[in-house]
N, C-alpha and C positions, 0 to 999 in steps of 0.2 A: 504494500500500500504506500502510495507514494504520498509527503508530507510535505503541505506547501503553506503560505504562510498569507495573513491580511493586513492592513492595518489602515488607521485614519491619515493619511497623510494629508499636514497641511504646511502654512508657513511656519511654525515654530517646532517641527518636530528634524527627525531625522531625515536626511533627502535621499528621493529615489535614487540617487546612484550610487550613495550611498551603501543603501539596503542592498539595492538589487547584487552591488556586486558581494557585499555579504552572505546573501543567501546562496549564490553561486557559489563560491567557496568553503562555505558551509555542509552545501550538499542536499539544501532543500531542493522541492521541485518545482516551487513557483510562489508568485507573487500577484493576491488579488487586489484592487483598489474597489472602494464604493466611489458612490455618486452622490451629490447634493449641489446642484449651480447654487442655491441661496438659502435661507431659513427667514423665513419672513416673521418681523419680529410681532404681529398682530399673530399670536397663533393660538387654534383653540383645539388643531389636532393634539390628543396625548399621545407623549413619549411610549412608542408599544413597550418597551423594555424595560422602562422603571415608571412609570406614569407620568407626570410631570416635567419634572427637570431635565432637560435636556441638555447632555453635553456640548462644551463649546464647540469642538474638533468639529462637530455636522453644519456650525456656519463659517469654518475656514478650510473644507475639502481642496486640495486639488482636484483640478480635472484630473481623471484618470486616465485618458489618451493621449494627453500631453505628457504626463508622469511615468506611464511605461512605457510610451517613443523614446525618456531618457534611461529608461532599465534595456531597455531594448539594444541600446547603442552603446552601452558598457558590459553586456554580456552576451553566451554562445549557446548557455543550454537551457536556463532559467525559464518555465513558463512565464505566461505574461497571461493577465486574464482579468475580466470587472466584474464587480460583486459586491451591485448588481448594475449595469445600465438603466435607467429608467427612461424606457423604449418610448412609452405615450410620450414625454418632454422633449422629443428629438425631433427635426427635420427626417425623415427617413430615408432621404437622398445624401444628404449630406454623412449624415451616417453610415451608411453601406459602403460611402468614401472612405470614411474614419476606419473601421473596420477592416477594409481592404489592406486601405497602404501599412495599419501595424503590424496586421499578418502578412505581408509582402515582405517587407524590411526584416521582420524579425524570423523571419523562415521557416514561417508555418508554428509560430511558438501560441500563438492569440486563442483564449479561449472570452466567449463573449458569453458572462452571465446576463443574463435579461431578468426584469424586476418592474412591477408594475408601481411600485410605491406604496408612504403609508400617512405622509405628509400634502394631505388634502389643500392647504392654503399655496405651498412649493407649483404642485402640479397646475393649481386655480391659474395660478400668473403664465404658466404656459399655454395658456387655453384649451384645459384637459378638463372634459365633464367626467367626474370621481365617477360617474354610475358607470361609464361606458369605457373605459381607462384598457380593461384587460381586451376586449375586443378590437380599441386602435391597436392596444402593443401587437395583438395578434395582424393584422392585417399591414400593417408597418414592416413585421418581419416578412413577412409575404413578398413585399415588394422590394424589402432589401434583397433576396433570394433571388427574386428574374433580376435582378441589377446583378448581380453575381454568377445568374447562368452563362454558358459555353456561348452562348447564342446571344443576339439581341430578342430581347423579354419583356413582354407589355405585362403590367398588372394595373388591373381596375377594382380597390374592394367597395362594400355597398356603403364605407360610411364616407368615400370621396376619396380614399387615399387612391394615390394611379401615379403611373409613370408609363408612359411611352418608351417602345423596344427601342433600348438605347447604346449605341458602345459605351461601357464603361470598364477603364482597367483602372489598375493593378486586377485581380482575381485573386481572394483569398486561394490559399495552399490546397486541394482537394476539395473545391468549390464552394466550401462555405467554413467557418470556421467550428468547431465545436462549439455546441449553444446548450447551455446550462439555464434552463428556469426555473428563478427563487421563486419563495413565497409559500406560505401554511400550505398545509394539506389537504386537500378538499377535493371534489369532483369535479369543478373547473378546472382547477390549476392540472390538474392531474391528465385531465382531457388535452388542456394544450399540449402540454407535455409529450403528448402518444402524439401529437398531429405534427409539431413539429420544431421540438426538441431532440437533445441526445441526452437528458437525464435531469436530473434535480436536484438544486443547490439548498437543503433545507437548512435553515439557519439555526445553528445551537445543535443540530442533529438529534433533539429530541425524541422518543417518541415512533423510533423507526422499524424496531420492533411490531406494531401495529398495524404502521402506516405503510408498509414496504407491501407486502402484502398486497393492498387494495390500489396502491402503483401499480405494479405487477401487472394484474389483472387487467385492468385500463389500457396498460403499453399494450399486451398481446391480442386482445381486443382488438385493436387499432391495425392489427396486422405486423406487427414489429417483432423485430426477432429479437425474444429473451436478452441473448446472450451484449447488444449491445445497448443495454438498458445501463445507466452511469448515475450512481448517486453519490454526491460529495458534501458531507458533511461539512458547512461550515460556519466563522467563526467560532470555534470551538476551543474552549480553555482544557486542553487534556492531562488527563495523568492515566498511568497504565491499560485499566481496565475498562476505559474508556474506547481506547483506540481497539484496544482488540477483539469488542464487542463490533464496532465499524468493517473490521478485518473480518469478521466469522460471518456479517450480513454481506459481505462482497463488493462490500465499496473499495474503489479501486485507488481513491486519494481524499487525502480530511484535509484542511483548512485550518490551520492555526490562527489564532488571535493573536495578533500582537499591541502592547499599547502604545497613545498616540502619546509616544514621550520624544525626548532630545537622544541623540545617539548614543550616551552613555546608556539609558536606563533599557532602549530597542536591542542594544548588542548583551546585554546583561539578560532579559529575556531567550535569546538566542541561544546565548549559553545554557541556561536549561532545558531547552528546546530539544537540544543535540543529543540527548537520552533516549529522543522517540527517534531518530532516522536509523 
C-alpha cells in the first residue's frame, strides 16, 4: 500500500518544493493539495469537522495547480494529485487545460480528486446553485473528457454546459488522468463514482468496513470490472492498526495528514511518518 501524504499549504507554512522534494527523498508516494479560492467572511455554513470554528489555513490555500506545477518541477517520481478540486467553481475548459499540461509536464504523475464542496457561501460567489452542484460537477467532467479524447469531441449537457469538437492538446498521459471522487457515502456519490470515476477518496477513511460493500455493489452494477475499483483513504492521522485494517480492505494507497505548520514542525511530522513506508 502505497503512502502519500496532504497538507494545507499556504503562505506561512512550508513551500511546495520544499515538501515535494522531501517527500521524494523520503520515499513517500505523493502529495495531495485541497482547494479553497476564498472563505467569505459572512458565513453561516458550519465547519463539517469541528462545527464552528474554522481554521485559518482554509482562507490562505494555495492554489493547488500552481503549487504542484512547482513539486512537479523539482521532482521525478512523486505523485502529484488535488484533494479535492471543487469541479462546480471551475470554468470546465479552462480546467481540462489545467489538468492536461500538469499531467503533460509531470509525466503522467497527476491524479485529479474531484469534490463537490461543503462551503455553500464559497461556491454562492461562483454562481453555483448548492441544490444542483453534484450534477454541474458531473457534466463539467463530461466535457473535460471529449476535451481530452483522441478525437475532436463535442459535449452538450442538459444544464448548458457544451463545448464544441475542438483541438485541444497537451493530452493527459492514457487519456484522462486518474479521477478520485471525494465526498460521504451515499447512493449518489456512489452512483457517480461507477459512471465515471476510478474510485473514492473518502475523507478520515471512516466507516469503510460498511461502506465498501454497498461501493462495491454500485461499481459492478455499473458494468465495471471489480478489480479496478481504487479507494484511498484520506486525510488520515494513522498509527498501526489503522493502516493495516486499509491494507486487508485492498486499498491500494492512504493519504496522510500533515499539518499546516512552518518546515520545522512539517519535516518533524515526517519523521514519524517514516515508520508506516
Amino acid at each position: 500500500m502505497r503512502i502519500s501524504t496532504t497538507i494545507f499549504l499556504t503562505d506561512e507554512t512550508i513551500t511546495p518544493v520544499r515538501l515535494a522534494r522531501e517527500l521524494e527523498q523520503r520515499g513517500f508516494a505523493g502529495l495531495y493539495l485541497p482547494e479553497h479560492t476564498h472563505i467569505p467572511i459572512e458565513r453561516t455554513t458550519p465547519y463539517p469537522a469541528a462545527g464552528d470554528v474554522l481554521p485559518p489555513e482554509y482562507g490562505r490555500t494555495l492554489d493547488p495547480f500552481v503549487a504542484l506545477g512547482q513539486a512537479a518541477a523539482v521532482t521525478e517520481r512523486l505523485g502529484l494529485g488535488t484533494g479535492v478540486t471543487l469541479i462546480a467553481q471551475h470554468d470546465p475548459i479552462g480546467l481540462a487545460k489545467q489538468v492536461a499540461t500538469l499531467d503533460h509536464l509531470s509525466g503522467g504523475r497527476f491524479t485529479l480528486g474531484v469534490g463537490f464542496g461543503w462551503n455553500r457561501e464559497e461556491a454562492a460567489d461562483h454562481g453555483v446553485e448548492w441544490a444542483t452542484r453534484r450534477e454541474l460537477g458531473r457534466e463539467r467532467m463530461a466535457l473535460m473528457r471529449a476535451l481530452w479524447a483522441a478525437e475532436p469531441t463535442a459535449y452538450k449537457g442538459e444544464s448548458g454546459v457544451s463545448v464544441r469538437a475542438s483541438h485541444a492538446h497537451p493530452k493527459p498521459a492514457g487519456g484522462a488522468p486518474r479521477t478520485l471522487l471525494g465526498g460521504a457515502a451515499g447512493p449518489k456519490l456512489f452512483a457517480q463514482i461507477a459512471e465515471y470515476a476510478d474510485g473514492w477518496l473518502p475523507i478520515g477513511g471512516r466507516g469503510l468496513t460498511a461502506t465498501l460493500p454497498v461501493l462495491r455493489e454500485t461499481w459492478e452494477k455499473a458494468g465495471r470490472d471489480p478489480e479496478d475499483l481504487q479507494v484511498v483513504p484520506y486525510g488520515v492521522l494513522p498509527n498501526p492498526g489503522k493502516l493495516a485494517h486499509y491494507a486487508d480492505l485492498g486499498c491500494p494507497e492512504v493519504v496522510l495528514q500533515l499539518p499546516p505548520g512552518d518546515e520545522t514542525e512539517v519535516l518533524g511530522v515526517l519523521d514519524g511518518y517514516a515508520d508506516y513506508l
